[in-house]
C-alpha positions in Angstrom: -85.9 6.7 209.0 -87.6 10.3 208.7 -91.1 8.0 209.7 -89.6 6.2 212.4 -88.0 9.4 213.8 -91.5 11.1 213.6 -93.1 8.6 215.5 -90.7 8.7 218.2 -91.0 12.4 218.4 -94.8 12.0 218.9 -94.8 8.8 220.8 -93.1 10.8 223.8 -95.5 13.6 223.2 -98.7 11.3 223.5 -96.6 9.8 226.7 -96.4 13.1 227.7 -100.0 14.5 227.5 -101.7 11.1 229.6 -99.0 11.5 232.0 -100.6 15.0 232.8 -104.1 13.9 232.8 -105.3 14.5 229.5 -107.2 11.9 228.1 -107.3 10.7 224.5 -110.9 9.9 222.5 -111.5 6.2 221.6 -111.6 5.2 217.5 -113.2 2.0 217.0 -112.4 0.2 213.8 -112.5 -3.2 211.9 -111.3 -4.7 208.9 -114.9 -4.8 206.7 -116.0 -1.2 207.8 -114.1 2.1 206.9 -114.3 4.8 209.8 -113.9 8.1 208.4 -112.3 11.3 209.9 -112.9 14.8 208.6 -110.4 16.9 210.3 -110.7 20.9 209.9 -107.6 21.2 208.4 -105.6 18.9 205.3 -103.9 15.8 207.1 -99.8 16.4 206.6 -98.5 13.2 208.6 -100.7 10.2 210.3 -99.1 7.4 212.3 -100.5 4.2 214.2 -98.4 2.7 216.8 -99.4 -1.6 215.6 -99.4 -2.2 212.4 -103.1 -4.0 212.1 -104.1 -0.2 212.2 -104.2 1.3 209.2 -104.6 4.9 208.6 -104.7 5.9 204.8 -105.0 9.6 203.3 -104.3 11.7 200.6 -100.4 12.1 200.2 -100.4 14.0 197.0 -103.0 16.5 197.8 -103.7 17.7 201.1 -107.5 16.8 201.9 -109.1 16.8 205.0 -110.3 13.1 205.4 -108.3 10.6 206.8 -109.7 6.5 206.5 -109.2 4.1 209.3 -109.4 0.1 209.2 -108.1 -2.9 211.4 -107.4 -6.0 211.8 -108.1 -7.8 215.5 -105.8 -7.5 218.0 -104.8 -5.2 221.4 -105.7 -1.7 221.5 -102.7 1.0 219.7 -102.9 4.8 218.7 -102.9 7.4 216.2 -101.4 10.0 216.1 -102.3 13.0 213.1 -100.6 16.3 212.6 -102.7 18.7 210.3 -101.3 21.5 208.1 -102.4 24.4 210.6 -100.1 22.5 213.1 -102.3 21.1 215.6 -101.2 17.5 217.2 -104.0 14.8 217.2 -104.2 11.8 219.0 -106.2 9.0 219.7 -106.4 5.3 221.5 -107.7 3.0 218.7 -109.6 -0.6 219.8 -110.9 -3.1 217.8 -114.7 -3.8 217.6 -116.4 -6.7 215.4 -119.4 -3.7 214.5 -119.5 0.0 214.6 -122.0 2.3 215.6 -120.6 4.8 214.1 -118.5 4.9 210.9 -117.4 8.6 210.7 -116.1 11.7 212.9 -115.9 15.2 212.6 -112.4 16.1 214.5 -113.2 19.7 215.6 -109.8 21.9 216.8 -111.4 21.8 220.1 -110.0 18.2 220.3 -106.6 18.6 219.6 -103.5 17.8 222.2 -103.4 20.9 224.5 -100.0 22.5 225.6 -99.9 22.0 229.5 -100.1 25.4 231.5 -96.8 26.5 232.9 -95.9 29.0 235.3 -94.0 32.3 234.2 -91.4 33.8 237.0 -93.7 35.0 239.3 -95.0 31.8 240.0 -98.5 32.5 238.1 -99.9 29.9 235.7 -99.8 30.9 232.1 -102.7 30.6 229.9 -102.7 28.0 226.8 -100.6 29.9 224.1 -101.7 27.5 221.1 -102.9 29.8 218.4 -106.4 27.8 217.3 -107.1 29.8 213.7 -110.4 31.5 213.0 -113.2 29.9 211.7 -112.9 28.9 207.9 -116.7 28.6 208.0 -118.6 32.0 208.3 -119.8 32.4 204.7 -120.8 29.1 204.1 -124.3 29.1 206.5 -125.0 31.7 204.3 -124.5 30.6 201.1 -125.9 26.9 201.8 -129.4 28.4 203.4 -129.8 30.7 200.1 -129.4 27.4 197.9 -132.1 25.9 200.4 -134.1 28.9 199.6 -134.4 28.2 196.1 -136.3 26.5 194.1 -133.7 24.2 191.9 -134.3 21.5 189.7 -132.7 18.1 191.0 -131.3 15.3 188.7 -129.2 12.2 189.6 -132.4 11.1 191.0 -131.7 7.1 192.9 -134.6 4.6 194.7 -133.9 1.6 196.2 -134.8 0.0 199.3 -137.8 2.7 199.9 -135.6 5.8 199.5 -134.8 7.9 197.6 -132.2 10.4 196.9 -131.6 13.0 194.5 -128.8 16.0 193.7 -129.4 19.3 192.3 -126.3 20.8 189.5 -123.6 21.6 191.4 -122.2 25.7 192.2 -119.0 26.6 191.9 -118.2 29.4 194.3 -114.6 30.7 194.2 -112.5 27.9 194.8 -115.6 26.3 196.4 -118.1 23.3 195.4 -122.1 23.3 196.6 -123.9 20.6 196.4 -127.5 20.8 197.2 -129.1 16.9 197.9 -132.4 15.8 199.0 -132.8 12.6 200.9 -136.6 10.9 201.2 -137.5 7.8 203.4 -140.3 5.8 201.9 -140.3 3.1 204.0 -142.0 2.7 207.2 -138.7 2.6 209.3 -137.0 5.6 210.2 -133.6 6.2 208.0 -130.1 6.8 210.2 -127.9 8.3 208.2 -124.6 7.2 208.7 -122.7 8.7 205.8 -123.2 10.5 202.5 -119.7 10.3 200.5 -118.4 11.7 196.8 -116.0 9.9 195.2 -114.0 10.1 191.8 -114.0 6.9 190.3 -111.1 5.6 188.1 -111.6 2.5 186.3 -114.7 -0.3 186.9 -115.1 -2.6 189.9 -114.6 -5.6 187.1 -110.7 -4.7 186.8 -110.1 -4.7 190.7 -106.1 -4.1 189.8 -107.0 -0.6 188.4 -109.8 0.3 190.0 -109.4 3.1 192.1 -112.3 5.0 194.9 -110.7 8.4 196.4 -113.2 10.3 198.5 -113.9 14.3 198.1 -113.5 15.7 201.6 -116.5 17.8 202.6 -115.5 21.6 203.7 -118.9 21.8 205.8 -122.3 20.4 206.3 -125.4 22.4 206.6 -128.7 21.1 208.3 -127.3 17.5 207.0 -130.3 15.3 209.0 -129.2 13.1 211.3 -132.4 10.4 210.7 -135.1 11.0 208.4 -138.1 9.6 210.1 -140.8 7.5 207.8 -142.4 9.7 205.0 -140.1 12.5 205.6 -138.1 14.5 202.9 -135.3 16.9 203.9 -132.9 18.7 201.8 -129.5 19.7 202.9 -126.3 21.1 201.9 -122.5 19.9 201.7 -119.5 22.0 200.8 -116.5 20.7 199.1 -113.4 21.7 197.7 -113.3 22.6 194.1 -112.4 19.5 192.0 -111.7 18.2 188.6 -112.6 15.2 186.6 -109.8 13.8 184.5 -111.5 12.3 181.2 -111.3 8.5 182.9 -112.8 9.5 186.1 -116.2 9.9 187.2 -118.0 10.7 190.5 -120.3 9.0 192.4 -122.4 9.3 195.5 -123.1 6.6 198.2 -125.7 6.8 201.1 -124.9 4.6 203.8 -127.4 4.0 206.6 -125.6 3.8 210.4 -127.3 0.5 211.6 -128.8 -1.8 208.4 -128.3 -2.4 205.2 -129.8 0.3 203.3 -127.7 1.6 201.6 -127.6 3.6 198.2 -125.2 4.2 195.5 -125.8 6.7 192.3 -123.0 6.4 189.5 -123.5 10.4 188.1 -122.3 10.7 185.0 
């Protein structure tokens, strides 16, 4: 009842918003491709209005990514509220391939509060509080790790790449993770994503197997392609994280248009 009322509640809201002009962003999904959304703040509540959208998150722990699939049929929407109390929303569509499988949802993209006029007749400016940036120390920190001169392990080739992740830094509640990412080959390399994962249980027990993401914090000078012969290093920041003793992480590089793709089990 609590999610039907919810919906209803943010139904008229999204109702509300393209009456006054405001248009929503497109999500593109399908049922054999996950599309990923990294919001800037943990997800608290996440609705579709048809049911062959799915939206699944984290309802335990508050994490930042959000994972969208579908099944074909006419175009719906999602609605997400985040802990800081911004409104998202969204038109979803179905699409046999995507282009892109994941999206960085910035505050800038949240549902606005439409202006309204105070008594004198004067248009007030938008009162929705956007919160500071979480992000200042982190540039920082991630071009200092660049800086040095690390030693790398967890080291993966396959399909003329190769990929390899320095030890981990723990930094106040804080994880860096230094990676380097070589193409080999003699086609450029699109990177599409780059995901960590705990683990729980093997791929051979499909009842108890179990992938949950680790949402990245921040991303710093993460390549878009890596052109042929090319080796770039980069930075991603996550939240601080524990292994239980049945779980264990692992890494997968997935390219945006092909089929190389990598995947490290890290012990």
């Amino acid at each position: 009842m609590k999610k039907i009322l919810l919906f209803s509640v943010l139904l008229g809201t999204h109702t509300a918003i393209l009456a006054q002009g405001q248009f929503l962003d497109t999500l593109y999904a399908n049922a054999h491709q996950v599309l990923s959304l990294s919001f800037e703040s943990p997800i608290d509540k996440g609705i579709t209005g048809s049911e062959h959208f799915t939206f699944g998150f984290n309802r335990e722990i508050a994490e930042n990514l959000g994972l969208l699939q579908a099944q074909k049929g006419r175009e719906s929407n999602l609605l997400v509220r985040t802990l800081d109390g911004n409104l998202y929303g969204f038109i979803l569509a179905y699409r046999d391939t995507l282009s892109e499988l994941h999206h960085f949802i910035s505050t800038d993209q949240q549902i606005k509060k439409p202006l309204q006029k105070d008594g004198t007749g004067t248009l007030e400016k938008d009162t929705i509080r956007i919160p500071p940036d979480p992000k200042p120390d982190y540039a920082q920190n991630c071009q200092k790790l660049l800086e040095r001169q690390g030693s790398f392990h967890h080291i993966k080739r396959q399909k003329g790449l190769r990929i390899r992740m320095a030890e981990s830094l723990y930094h106040g509640d804080k994880v860096y993770v230094v990676y380097e990412l070589k193409n080999r080959s003699a086609i450029p390399y699109e990177l599409g994503q780059l995901q960590l994962l705990k683990v729980l249980g093997t791929q051979k027990r499909k009842a108890s197997y179990q992938e949950l993401p680790i949402s990245p914090l921040y991303f710093h000078q993460m390549p878009k392609v890596i052109g042929s012969g090319a080796k770039l290093r980069f930075v991603v920041v996550y939240p601080k994280f524990t292994l239980n003793a049945e779980e264990r992480l692992q890494l997968k590089v997935l390219e945006t248009h092909g089929s190389r793709n990598l995947t490290v089990k890290l012990p």
